[in-house]
Structure formats: C-alpha cells, structure tokens
C-alpha positions in Angstrom: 7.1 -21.0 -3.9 5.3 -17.9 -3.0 2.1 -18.6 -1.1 -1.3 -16.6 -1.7 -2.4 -14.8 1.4 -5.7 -13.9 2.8 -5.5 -9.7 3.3 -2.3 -7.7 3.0 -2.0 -4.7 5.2 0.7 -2.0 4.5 1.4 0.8 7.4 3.7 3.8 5.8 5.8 4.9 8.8 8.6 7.0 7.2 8.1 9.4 3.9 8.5 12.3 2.2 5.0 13.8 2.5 2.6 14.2 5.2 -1.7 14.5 4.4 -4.3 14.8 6.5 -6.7 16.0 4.4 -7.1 14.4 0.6 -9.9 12.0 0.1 -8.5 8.3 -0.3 -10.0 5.4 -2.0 -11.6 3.1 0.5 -8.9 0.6 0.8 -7.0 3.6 2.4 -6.9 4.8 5.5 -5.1 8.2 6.1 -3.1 9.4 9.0 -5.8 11.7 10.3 -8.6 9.0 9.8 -6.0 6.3 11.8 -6.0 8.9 15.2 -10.1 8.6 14.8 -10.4 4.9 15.0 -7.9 4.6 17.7 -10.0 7.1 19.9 -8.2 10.4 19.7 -10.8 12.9 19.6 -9.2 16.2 19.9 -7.0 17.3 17.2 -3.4 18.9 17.8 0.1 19.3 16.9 1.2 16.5 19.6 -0.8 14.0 17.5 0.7 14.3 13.9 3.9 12.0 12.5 6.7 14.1 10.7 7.9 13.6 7.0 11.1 12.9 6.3 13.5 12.0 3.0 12.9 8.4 2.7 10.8 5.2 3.2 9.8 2.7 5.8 6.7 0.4 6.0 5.6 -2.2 8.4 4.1 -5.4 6.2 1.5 -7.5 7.9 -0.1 -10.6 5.7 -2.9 -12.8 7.2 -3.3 -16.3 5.8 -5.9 -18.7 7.4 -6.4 -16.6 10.6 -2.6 -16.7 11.0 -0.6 -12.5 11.0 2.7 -12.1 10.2 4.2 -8.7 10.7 7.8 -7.7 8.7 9.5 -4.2 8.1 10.3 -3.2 5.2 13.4 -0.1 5.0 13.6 2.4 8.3 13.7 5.7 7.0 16.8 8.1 7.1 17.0 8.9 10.7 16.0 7.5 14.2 13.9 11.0 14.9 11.3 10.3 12.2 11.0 6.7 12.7 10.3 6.6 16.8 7.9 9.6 16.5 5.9 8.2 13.8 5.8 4.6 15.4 5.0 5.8 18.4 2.2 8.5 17.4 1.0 5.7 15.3 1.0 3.7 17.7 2.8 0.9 15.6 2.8 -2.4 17.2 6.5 -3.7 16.3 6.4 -6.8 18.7 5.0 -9.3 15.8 7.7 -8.0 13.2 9.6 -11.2 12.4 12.4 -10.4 9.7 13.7 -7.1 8.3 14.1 -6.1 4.4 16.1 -3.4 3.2 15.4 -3.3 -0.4 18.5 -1.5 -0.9 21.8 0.3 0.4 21.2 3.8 0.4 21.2 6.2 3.9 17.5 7.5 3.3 16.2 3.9 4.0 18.7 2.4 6.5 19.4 5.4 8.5 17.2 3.9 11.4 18.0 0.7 11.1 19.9 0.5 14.3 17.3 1.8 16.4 14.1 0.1 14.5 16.2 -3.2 15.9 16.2 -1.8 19.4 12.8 -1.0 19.1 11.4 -4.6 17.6 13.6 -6.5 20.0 12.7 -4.4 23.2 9.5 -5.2 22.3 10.1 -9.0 21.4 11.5 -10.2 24.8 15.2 -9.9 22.7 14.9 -12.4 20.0 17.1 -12.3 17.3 15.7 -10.6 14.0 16.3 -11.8 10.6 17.5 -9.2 8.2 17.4 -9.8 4.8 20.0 -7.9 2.6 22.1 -8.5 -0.6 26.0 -8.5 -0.4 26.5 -5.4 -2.0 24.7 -2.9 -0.1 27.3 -2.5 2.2 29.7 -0.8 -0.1 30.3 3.0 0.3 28.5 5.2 -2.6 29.0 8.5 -3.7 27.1 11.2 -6.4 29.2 12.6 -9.4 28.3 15.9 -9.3 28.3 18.4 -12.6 31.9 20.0 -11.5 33.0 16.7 -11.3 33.5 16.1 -7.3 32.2 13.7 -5.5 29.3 13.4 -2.8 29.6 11.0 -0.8 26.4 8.9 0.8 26.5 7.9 4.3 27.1 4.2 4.9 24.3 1.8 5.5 24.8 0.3 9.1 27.7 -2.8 8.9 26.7 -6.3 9.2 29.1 -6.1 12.1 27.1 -3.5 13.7 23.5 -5.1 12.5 24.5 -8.2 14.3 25.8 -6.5 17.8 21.9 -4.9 17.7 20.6 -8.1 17.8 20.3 -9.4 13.9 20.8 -12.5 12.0 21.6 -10.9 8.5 21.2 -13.2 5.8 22.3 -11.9 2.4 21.7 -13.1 -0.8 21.3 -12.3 -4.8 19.1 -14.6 -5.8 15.1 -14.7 -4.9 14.2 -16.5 -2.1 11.0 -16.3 0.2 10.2 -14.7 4.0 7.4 -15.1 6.9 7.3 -18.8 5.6 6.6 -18.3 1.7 4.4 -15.8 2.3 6.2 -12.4 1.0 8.8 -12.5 -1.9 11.8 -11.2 -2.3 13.3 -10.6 -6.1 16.5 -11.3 -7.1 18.8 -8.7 -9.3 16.0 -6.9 -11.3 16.8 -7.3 -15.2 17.1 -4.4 -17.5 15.2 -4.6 -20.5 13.5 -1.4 -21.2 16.2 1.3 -22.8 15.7 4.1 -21.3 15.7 3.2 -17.7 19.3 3.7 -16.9 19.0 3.8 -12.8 20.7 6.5 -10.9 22.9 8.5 -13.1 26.4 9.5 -11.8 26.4 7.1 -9.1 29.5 5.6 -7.7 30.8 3.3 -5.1 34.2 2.3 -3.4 36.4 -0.5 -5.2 36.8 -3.5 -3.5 40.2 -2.5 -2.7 39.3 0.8 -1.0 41.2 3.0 -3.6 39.3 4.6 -5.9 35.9 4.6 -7.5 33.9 2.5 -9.5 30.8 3.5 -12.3 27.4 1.9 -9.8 24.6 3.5 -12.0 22.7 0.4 -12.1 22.0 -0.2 -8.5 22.0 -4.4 -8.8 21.4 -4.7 -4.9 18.3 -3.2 -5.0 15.4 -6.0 -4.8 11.5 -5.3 -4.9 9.4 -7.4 -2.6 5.7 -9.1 -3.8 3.0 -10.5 -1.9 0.1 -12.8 -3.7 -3.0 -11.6 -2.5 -6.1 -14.1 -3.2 -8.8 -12.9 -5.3 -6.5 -9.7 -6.8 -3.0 -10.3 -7.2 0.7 -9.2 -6.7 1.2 -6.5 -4.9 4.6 -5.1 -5.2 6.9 -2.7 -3.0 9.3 -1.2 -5.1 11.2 1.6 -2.8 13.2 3.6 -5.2 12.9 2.1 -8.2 16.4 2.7 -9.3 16.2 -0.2 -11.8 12.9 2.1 -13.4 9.4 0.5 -12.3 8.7 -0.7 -15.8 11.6 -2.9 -15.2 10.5 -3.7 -11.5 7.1 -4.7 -13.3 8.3 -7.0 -16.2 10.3 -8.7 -13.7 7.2 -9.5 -11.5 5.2 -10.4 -14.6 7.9 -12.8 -15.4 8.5 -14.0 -11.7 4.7 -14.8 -11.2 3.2 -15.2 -15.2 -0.2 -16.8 -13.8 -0.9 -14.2 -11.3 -2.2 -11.0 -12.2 -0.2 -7.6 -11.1 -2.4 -5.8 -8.9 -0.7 -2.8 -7.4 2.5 -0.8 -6.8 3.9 0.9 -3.6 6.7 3.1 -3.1 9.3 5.4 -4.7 9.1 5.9 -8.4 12.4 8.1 -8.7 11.5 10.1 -11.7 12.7 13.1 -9.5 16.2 15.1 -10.9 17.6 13.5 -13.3 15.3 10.6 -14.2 12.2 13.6 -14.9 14.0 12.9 -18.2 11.8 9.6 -18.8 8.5 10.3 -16.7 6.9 10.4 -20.5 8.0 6.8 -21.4 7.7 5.7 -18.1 4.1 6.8 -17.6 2.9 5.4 -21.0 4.6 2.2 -20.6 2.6 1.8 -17.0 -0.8 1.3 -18.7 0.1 -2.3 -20.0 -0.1 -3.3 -16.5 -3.6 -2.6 -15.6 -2.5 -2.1 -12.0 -5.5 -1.4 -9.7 -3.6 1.0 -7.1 -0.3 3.3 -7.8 0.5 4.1 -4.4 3.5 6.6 -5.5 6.0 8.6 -2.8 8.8 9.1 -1.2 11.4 9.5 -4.3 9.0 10.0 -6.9 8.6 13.6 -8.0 5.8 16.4 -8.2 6.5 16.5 -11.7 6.0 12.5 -12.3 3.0 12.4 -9.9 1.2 14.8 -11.5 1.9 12.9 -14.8 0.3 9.9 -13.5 -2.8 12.0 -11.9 -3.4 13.4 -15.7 -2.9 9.5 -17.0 -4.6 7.6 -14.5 -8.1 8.0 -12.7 -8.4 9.3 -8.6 -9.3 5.3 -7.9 -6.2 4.4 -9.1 -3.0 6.9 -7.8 -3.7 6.7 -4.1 -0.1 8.7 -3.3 1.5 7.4 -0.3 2.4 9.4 2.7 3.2 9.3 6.5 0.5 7.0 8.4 -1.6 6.0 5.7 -2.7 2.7 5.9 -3.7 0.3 2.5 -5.4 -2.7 2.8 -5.8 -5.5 0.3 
C-alpha cells in the first residue's frame, strides 16, 4: 500500500541541460537561485554543476515530521555526478535505498561511486538497491548499415554488492522508504504507437548471439502520493512511451489524482516520429507540472511549450529543485 506523504522534494543532480537564467514556476527552484539561498554571493565559473547525457535525482518525502532521502539513477559518469553533488552541496547521508529505473549506461554509469559516496557518508551501512533482473543483460543499437553498437554494461550485481549494496530485484511492484515511494512493475503497452526504443538489442541468455529488446520491460517508473495533489511520477526515459507510463499509474492508483511528471520523455531520434500523438494524448491527464529533460528532445519540448501553458512545462535541468 502506497502511503500519502506530507511534501515531496525532488533535487536534479545529473542532466542533459544546464539553466541559470529561465523564470520557473514557484514550486521551482533553479540552480542559480539554490547557490543564493545557501549564501554564495559572488557568481563564477567555480560555482556552476556541469550537464551531462543522462539522469539522476535525489528523492526526499516528509510524512508527519519524519524525511526520508532515496536516489533515483546516477547519471552516466562519476565526473558529473561528484561535481554536481558536491557544488550542490547534496547531502547524501540520509539516502536510504537506490532505484535504477532501468539498465542503460547513461543512468548507471555512476553508480559505483554514488555508493561510495552515500556510504562514506553513512558510517558504511549497507544500501538497498532496487533493480529488476533483466537490467543486467548486455544491449546494443542496430544501426541503419546493419552493425551493431554496443552499450556499456550497467555495473554487475557482483560488483554493486562488493560497493557495499544489498540489491534486491524484482518484476513485480513493490514499495520503498517504508510504503512511502512506489515502484511499478513491467509497464503495459496499450497505446499503438509507442513502440520503445527501436532497433534495440541485447545478449541471449546463452552469450551467442542477439535478441530483438525494443520493448525495454525492465524499465519501471516510480510514484509518490502527495496529500492534497496527487501522484507524482518519475519516469526516466520513458522507453515504454509516457502515455503508457501514465495509464499504468491511473490504473495503479484509480482514486488518486495524477499530478505531475518528471524525467525523460524520449521523443528524441527515432521516436520524434510520435511527438504529435504523444503530445495530444497528454492532455487527458490534466497533469499540473511536466517537468521534461534529459532524453526528451528540442523538437518534443517545444511541442509541449506550444500545447501547454509556462505554469505547466517547468523543463528539468542540472540543480533545479521542485517541491510538492
């Protein structure tokens, strides 16, 4: 049973886009407006976080006085990831569990050093990550001449535990910090034209050849139910199309209203194909906040600016910091 909570706070540590400057709805706080309140007062280059391919976010939820602090992805790379947490001044020694909401290189890539960082920061204590068995299999990209690209491999459970974490994995939903955050289980298809990530492939079991993976079934969204709004829902690539991601949360939680949307979008390459249907078929919702990023597209994000009012599409992007 999910469990509604009393404020939701959402840190972006890792994405593809840096901003200063934009104006932000007042539930957002922006990088630049973040170094003010924490008493930086002169402005330079040794302040700012970098951008990077990819998404991480540190997920804090208060219920009756009580914080609970998770991560959710790492980013591609450790670079990104310790500069931003540090100039952020991130504190990682509440973070409890880990989520990786899927198992691609551009959100696992700092995985093994976000785990040194928590735990050195924790007095050692063992971290729960929370994964789905098949995220560990190698993946590759058909490309249009027919080769292959292969993706880097997510880090092994093997290695995950030697860093210091319990890995838990699972394909059904299930809840962390103690009911308070939700974790979907495989995301159904039901809209026809989201088709996930076209041309994908990934390693037999056997380690001989290749198998079709276009549908991306380890990937898992995560909700939170805040009181007096709704569900708020991280979605970080949105391989299974966000329409999809949304249906399933309407169906998971049919007496609580959807509220808002975070993360990657992917209607970049070739999924611009379906930004149209995509776009339209958002409305039904009546989300309050689209907080789009990371793999979502200029193309698509300008769609949604022409469809959907500034108090609405608050884009995501390195240190910005939404509370509900």
């Amino acid at each position: 049973m999910l469990e509604a909570v009393d404020s939701l706070e959402i840190l972006v540590l890792v994405d593809n886009a840096t901003d200063m400057l934009s104006s932000t709805p007042a539930h957002v706080e922006g990088e630049g407006a973040g170094l003010m309140r924490r008493g930086v007062r002169m402005m330079g280059g040794k302040c700012l976080c970098c951008a990077a391919h990819g998404l991480s976010c540190l997920i804090t939820v208060e219920r009756d006085g009580v914080r609970r602090t998770m991560l959710f992805d790492s980013g591609p790379e450790e670079y990104a990831f310790e500069r931003n947490v540090t100039r952020l001044a991130a504190d990682l020694s509440p973070v409890e569990a880990i989520m990786l909401s899927h198992g691609h290189w551009d959100h696992a890539g700092a995985m093994l050093l976000a785990l040194t960082m928590i735990r050195g920061r924790n007095g050692g204590r063992e971290i729960l990550f929370d994964a789905h068995p098949d995220m560990f299999r190698t993946r590759a990209v058909k490309m249009p001449n027919g080769k292959l690209r292969q993706m880097e491999d997510i880090p092994s459970i093997e290695d995950l535990t030697a860093f210091g974490a319990k890995v838990v994995s699972s394909c059904e939903p299930h809840t962390l910090l103690g009911g308070l955050v939700h974790v979907s289980g495989e995301i159904p298809r039901v809209t026809d034209y989201e088709r996930g990530y076209p041309g994908q492939v990934r390693r037999t079991l056997d380690g001989e050849g290749w198998e079709p993976d276009e549908l991306l079934l380890d990937e898992r969204w995560l909700g939170v139910h805040v009181k007096g709004k709704g569900l708020v829902v991280l979605s970080a690539c949105s391989h299974a199309g966000i329409v999809n991601v949304l249906h399933h949360a309407r169906q998971s939680f049919p007496d609580v209203p959807l509220y808002a949307i975070l993360g990657g979008l992917h209607l970049s390459g070739a999924n611009e194909a379906v930004i149209p249907q995509t776009v339209a078929d958002l409305r039904q919702f009546g989300l309050i906040t689209i907080a789009a990023g990371h793999c979502t597209g200029w193309r698509a994000m300008t769609a949604l600016a022409n469809a959907f009012s500034d108090g609405v599409l608050a884009p995501t992007a390195v240190g910005k910091r939404y509370s509900f």
